[in-house]
N, C-alpha and C positions, 0 to 999 in steps of 0.2 A: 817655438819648437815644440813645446809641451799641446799646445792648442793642436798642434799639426797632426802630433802625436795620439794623443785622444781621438782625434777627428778619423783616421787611419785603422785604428783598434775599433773603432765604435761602428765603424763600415766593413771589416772582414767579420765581426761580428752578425751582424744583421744580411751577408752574403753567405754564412755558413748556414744559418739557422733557414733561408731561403732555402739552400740547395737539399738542405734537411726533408723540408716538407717536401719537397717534391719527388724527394727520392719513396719516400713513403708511401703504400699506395693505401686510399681510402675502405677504409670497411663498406665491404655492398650493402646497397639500399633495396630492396626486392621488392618494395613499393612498388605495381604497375597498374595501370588504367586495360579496360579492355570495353570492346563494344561488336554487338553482333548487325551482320548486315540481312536483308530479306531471304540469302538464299543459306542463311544458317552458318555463314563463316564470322567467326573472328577472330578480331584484331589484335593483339595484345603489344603494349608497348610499357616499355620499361628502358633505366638507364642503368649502365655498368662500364665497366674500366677491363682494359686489357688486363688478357689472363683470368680475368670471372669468367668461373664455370657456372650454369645455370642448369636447371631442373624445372622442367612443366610437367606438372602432374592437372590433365586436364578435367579428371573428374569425369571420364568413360569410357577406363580401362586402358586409354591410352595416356603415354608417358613419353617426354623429348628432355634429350640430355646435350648437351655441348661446350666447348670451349669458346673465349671469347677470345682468339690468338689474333687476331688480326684487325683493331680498335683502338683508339687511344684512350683518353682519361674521359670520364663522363660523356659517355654518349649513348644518342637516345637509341634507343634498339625496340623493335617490331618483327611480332610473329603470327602468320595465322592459320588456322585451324579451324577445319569443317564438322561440324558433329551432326554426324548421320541420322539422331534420333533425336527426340524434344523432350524435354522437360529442362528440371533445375539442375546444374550443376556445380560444383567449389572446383575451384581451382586455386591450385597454389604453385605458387614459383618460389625455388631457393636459388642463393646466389651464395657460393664460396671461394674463396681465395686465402694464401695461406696467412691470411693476416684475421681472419675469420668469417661467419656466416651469416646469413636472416633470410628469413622466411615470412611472405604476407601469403592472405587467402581470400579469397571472393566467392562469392557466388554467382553465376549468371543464369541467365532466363533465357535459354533458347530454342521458339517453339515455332521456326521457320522454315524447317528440313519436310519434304515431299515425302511421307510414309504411307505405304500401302500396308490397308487393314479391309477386312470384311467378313461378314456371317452371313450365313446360307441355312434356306428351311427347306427341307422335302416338304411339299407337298400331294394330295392327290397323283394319284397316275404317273407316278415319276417324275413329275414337274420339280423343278428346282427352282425355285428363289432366291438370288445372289441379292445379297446388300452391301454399298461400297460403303466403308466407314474410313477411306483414305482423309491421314491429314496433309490439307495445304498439295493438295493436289491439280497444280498450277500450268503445267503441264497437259495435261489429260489422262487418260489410264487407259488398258487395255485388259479382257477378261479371256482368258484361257481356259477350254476344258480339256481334259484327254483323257484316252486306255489308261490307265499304269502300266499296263502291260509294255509302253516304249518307253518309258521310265522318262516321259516328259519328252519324247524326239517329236510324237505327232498329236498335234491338235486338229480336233475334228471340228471344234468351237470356238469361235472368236467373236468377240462383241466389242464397242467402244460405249455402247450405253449405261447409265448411270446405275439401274438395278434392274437388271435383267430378269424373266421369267425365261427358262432352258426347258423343253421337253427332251425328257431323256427316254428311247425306246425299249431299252435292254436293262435288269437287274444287272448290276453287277459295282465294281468300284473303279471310281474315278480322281481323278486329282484335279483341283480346282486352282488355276492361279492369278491372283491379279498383280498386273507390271504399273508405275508409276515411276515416269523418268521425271528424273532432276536437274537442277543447274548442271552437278557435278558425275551423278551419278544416280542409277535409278535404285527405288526404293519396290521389293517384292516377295508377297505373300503369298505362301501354299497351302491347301490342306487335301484333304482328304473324303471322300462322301460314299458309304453302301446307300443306293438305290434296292431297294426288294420289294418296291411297288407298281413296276412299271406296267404299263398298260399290254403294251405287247409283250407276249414272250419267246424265247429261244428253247428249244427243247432239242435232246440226242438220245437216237436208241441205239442201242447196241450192249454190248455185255460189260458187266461192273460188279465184281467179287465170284465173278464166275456166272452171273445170272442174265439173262436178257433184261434189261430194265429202259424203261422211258424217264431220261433225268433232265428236268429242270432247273434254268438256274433260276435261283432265287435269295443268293448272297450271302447265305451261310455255308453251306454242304460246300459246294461246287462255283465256281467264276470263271468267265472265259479270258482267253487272249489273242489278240488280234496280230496277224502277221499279216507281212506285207509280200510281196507277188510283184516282180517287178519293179519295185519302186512306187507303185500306183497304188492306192487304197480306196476303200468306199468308205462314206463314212463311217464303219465300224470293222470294215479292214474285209480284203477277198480271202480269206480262210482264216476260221475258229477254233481253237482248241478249247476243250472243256479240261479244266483241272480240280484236283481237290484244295480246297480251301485254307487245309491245314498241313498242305506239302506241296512240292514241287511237283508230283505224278501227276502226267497226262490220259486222263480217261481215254479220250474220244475226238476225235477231229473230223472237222468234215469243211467242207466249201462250203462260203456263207456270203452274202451280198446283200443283207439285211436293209433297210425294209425293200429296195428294188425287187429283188427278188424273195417269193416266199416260199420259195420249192427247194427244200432244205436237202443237197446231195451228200452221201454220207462219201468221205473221201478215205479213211480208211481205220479201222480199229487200232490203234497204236496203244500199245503196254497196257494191253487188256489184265485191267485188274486180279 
């Protein structure tokens, strides 16, 4: 009876202590593996227990926060995550629950993401030389020029070659863009360029401060803008307005179909200076 006894005590014992641990939940391990694939995403995996809350902080501005409500005890959990630009990055994950916290950190290497980059030289005569300095440009690219004056709506230039030579025929300022699509999403670069060397020029007479005068552009004073007519443009648009440089005021306009036509019609004095 004693032996039976003992045997009974010594078994609710080691059934309590069981149901103990399990009631218990383990402190998170925030230990995780990560690995990046060709088109710049990774993978990240790590293990946690129901009710861990997690934190990725990915190291380029972006941050992911969540609950683990729906998991049981130890299991393996994967995340991933694309980064748009290349270089080094730390990343660190926390894992808390109210039993407490930890935090690990890594750094990764990843230099597989399609980014569009380039520099551009004036040359002679208004000639522009584009250099594509796109990384992992896997894809192909594409090169855009245009007025600013449509704020990017119309390109008069398009190229898919590698560095372009562009004759520009008019001073004045343009936007330069090159596109470079990706697995996920394209990567693209703008700037900005005053031409005031070009070979041919634009001139308007008509009155400016009250005086008759013949004005040039030439990318400082004055710039023109290209409006469109229908829908239809030539490449540098069927009517021009000459503006000042350092305001909104409309000098001068006329009808322009440059270079087709070089018989400059003045179409009407508008907000004569």
């Amino acid at each position: 009876m004693k032996k039976l006894f003992l045997f009974l005590s010594i078994f609710f014992i080691l059934w309590s202590c069981h149901n103990k641990k399990q009631e218990v939940s383990p402190l998170p391990d925030a230990t995780f593996t990560v690995s990046v694939n060709n088109n710049n995403v990774a993978t990240f995996s790590f293990t946690a227990n129901k009710n861990d809350i997690y934190t990725f902080d990915f190291g380029d501005g972006e941050r992911l926060t969540g609950i683990l409500d729906y998991i049981g005890a130890n299991e393996l959990m994967e995340h991933k995550h694309i980064y748009r630009k290349n270089g080094n990055f730390t990343i660190k994950l926390t894992l808390y629950n109210k039993y407490g916290s930890d935090q690990k950190q890594k750094i990764v290497d990843a230099r597989n993401a399609s980014v569009a980059d380039f520099s551009y030289e004036v040359l002679a005569n208004g000639k522009l030389k584009l250099k594509n300095l796109s990384q992992n440009p896997r894809y192909g690219h594409k090169w855009l020029i245009g007025d600013t004056s449509y704020n990017g709506s119309y390109w008069f230039y398009t190229s898919t070659e590698q560095d372009p030579i562009v004759n520009i025929d008019l001073n004045g300022k343009y936007q330069i863009r090159l596109e470079v699509p990706g697995e996920y999403s394209a990567s693209m670069k703008e700037d900005t360029v005053y031409i005031k060397n070009a070979k041919r020029q634009m001139t308007f007479s008509g009155l400016y401060k009250g005086k008759t005068a013949e004005l040039s552009i030439d990318g400082t004073l004055f710039h023109y803008k290209g409006i469109t007519t229908g829908g239809i443009m030539s490449p540098y648009g069927l009517s021009q307005q000459l503006w000042e440089s350092t305001s909104s005021h409309i000098v001068y306009s006329k009808f322009y179909n440059f270079p087709n036509d070089n018989l400059l019609q003045p179409l009407s004095k508008e907000g004569q200076y």
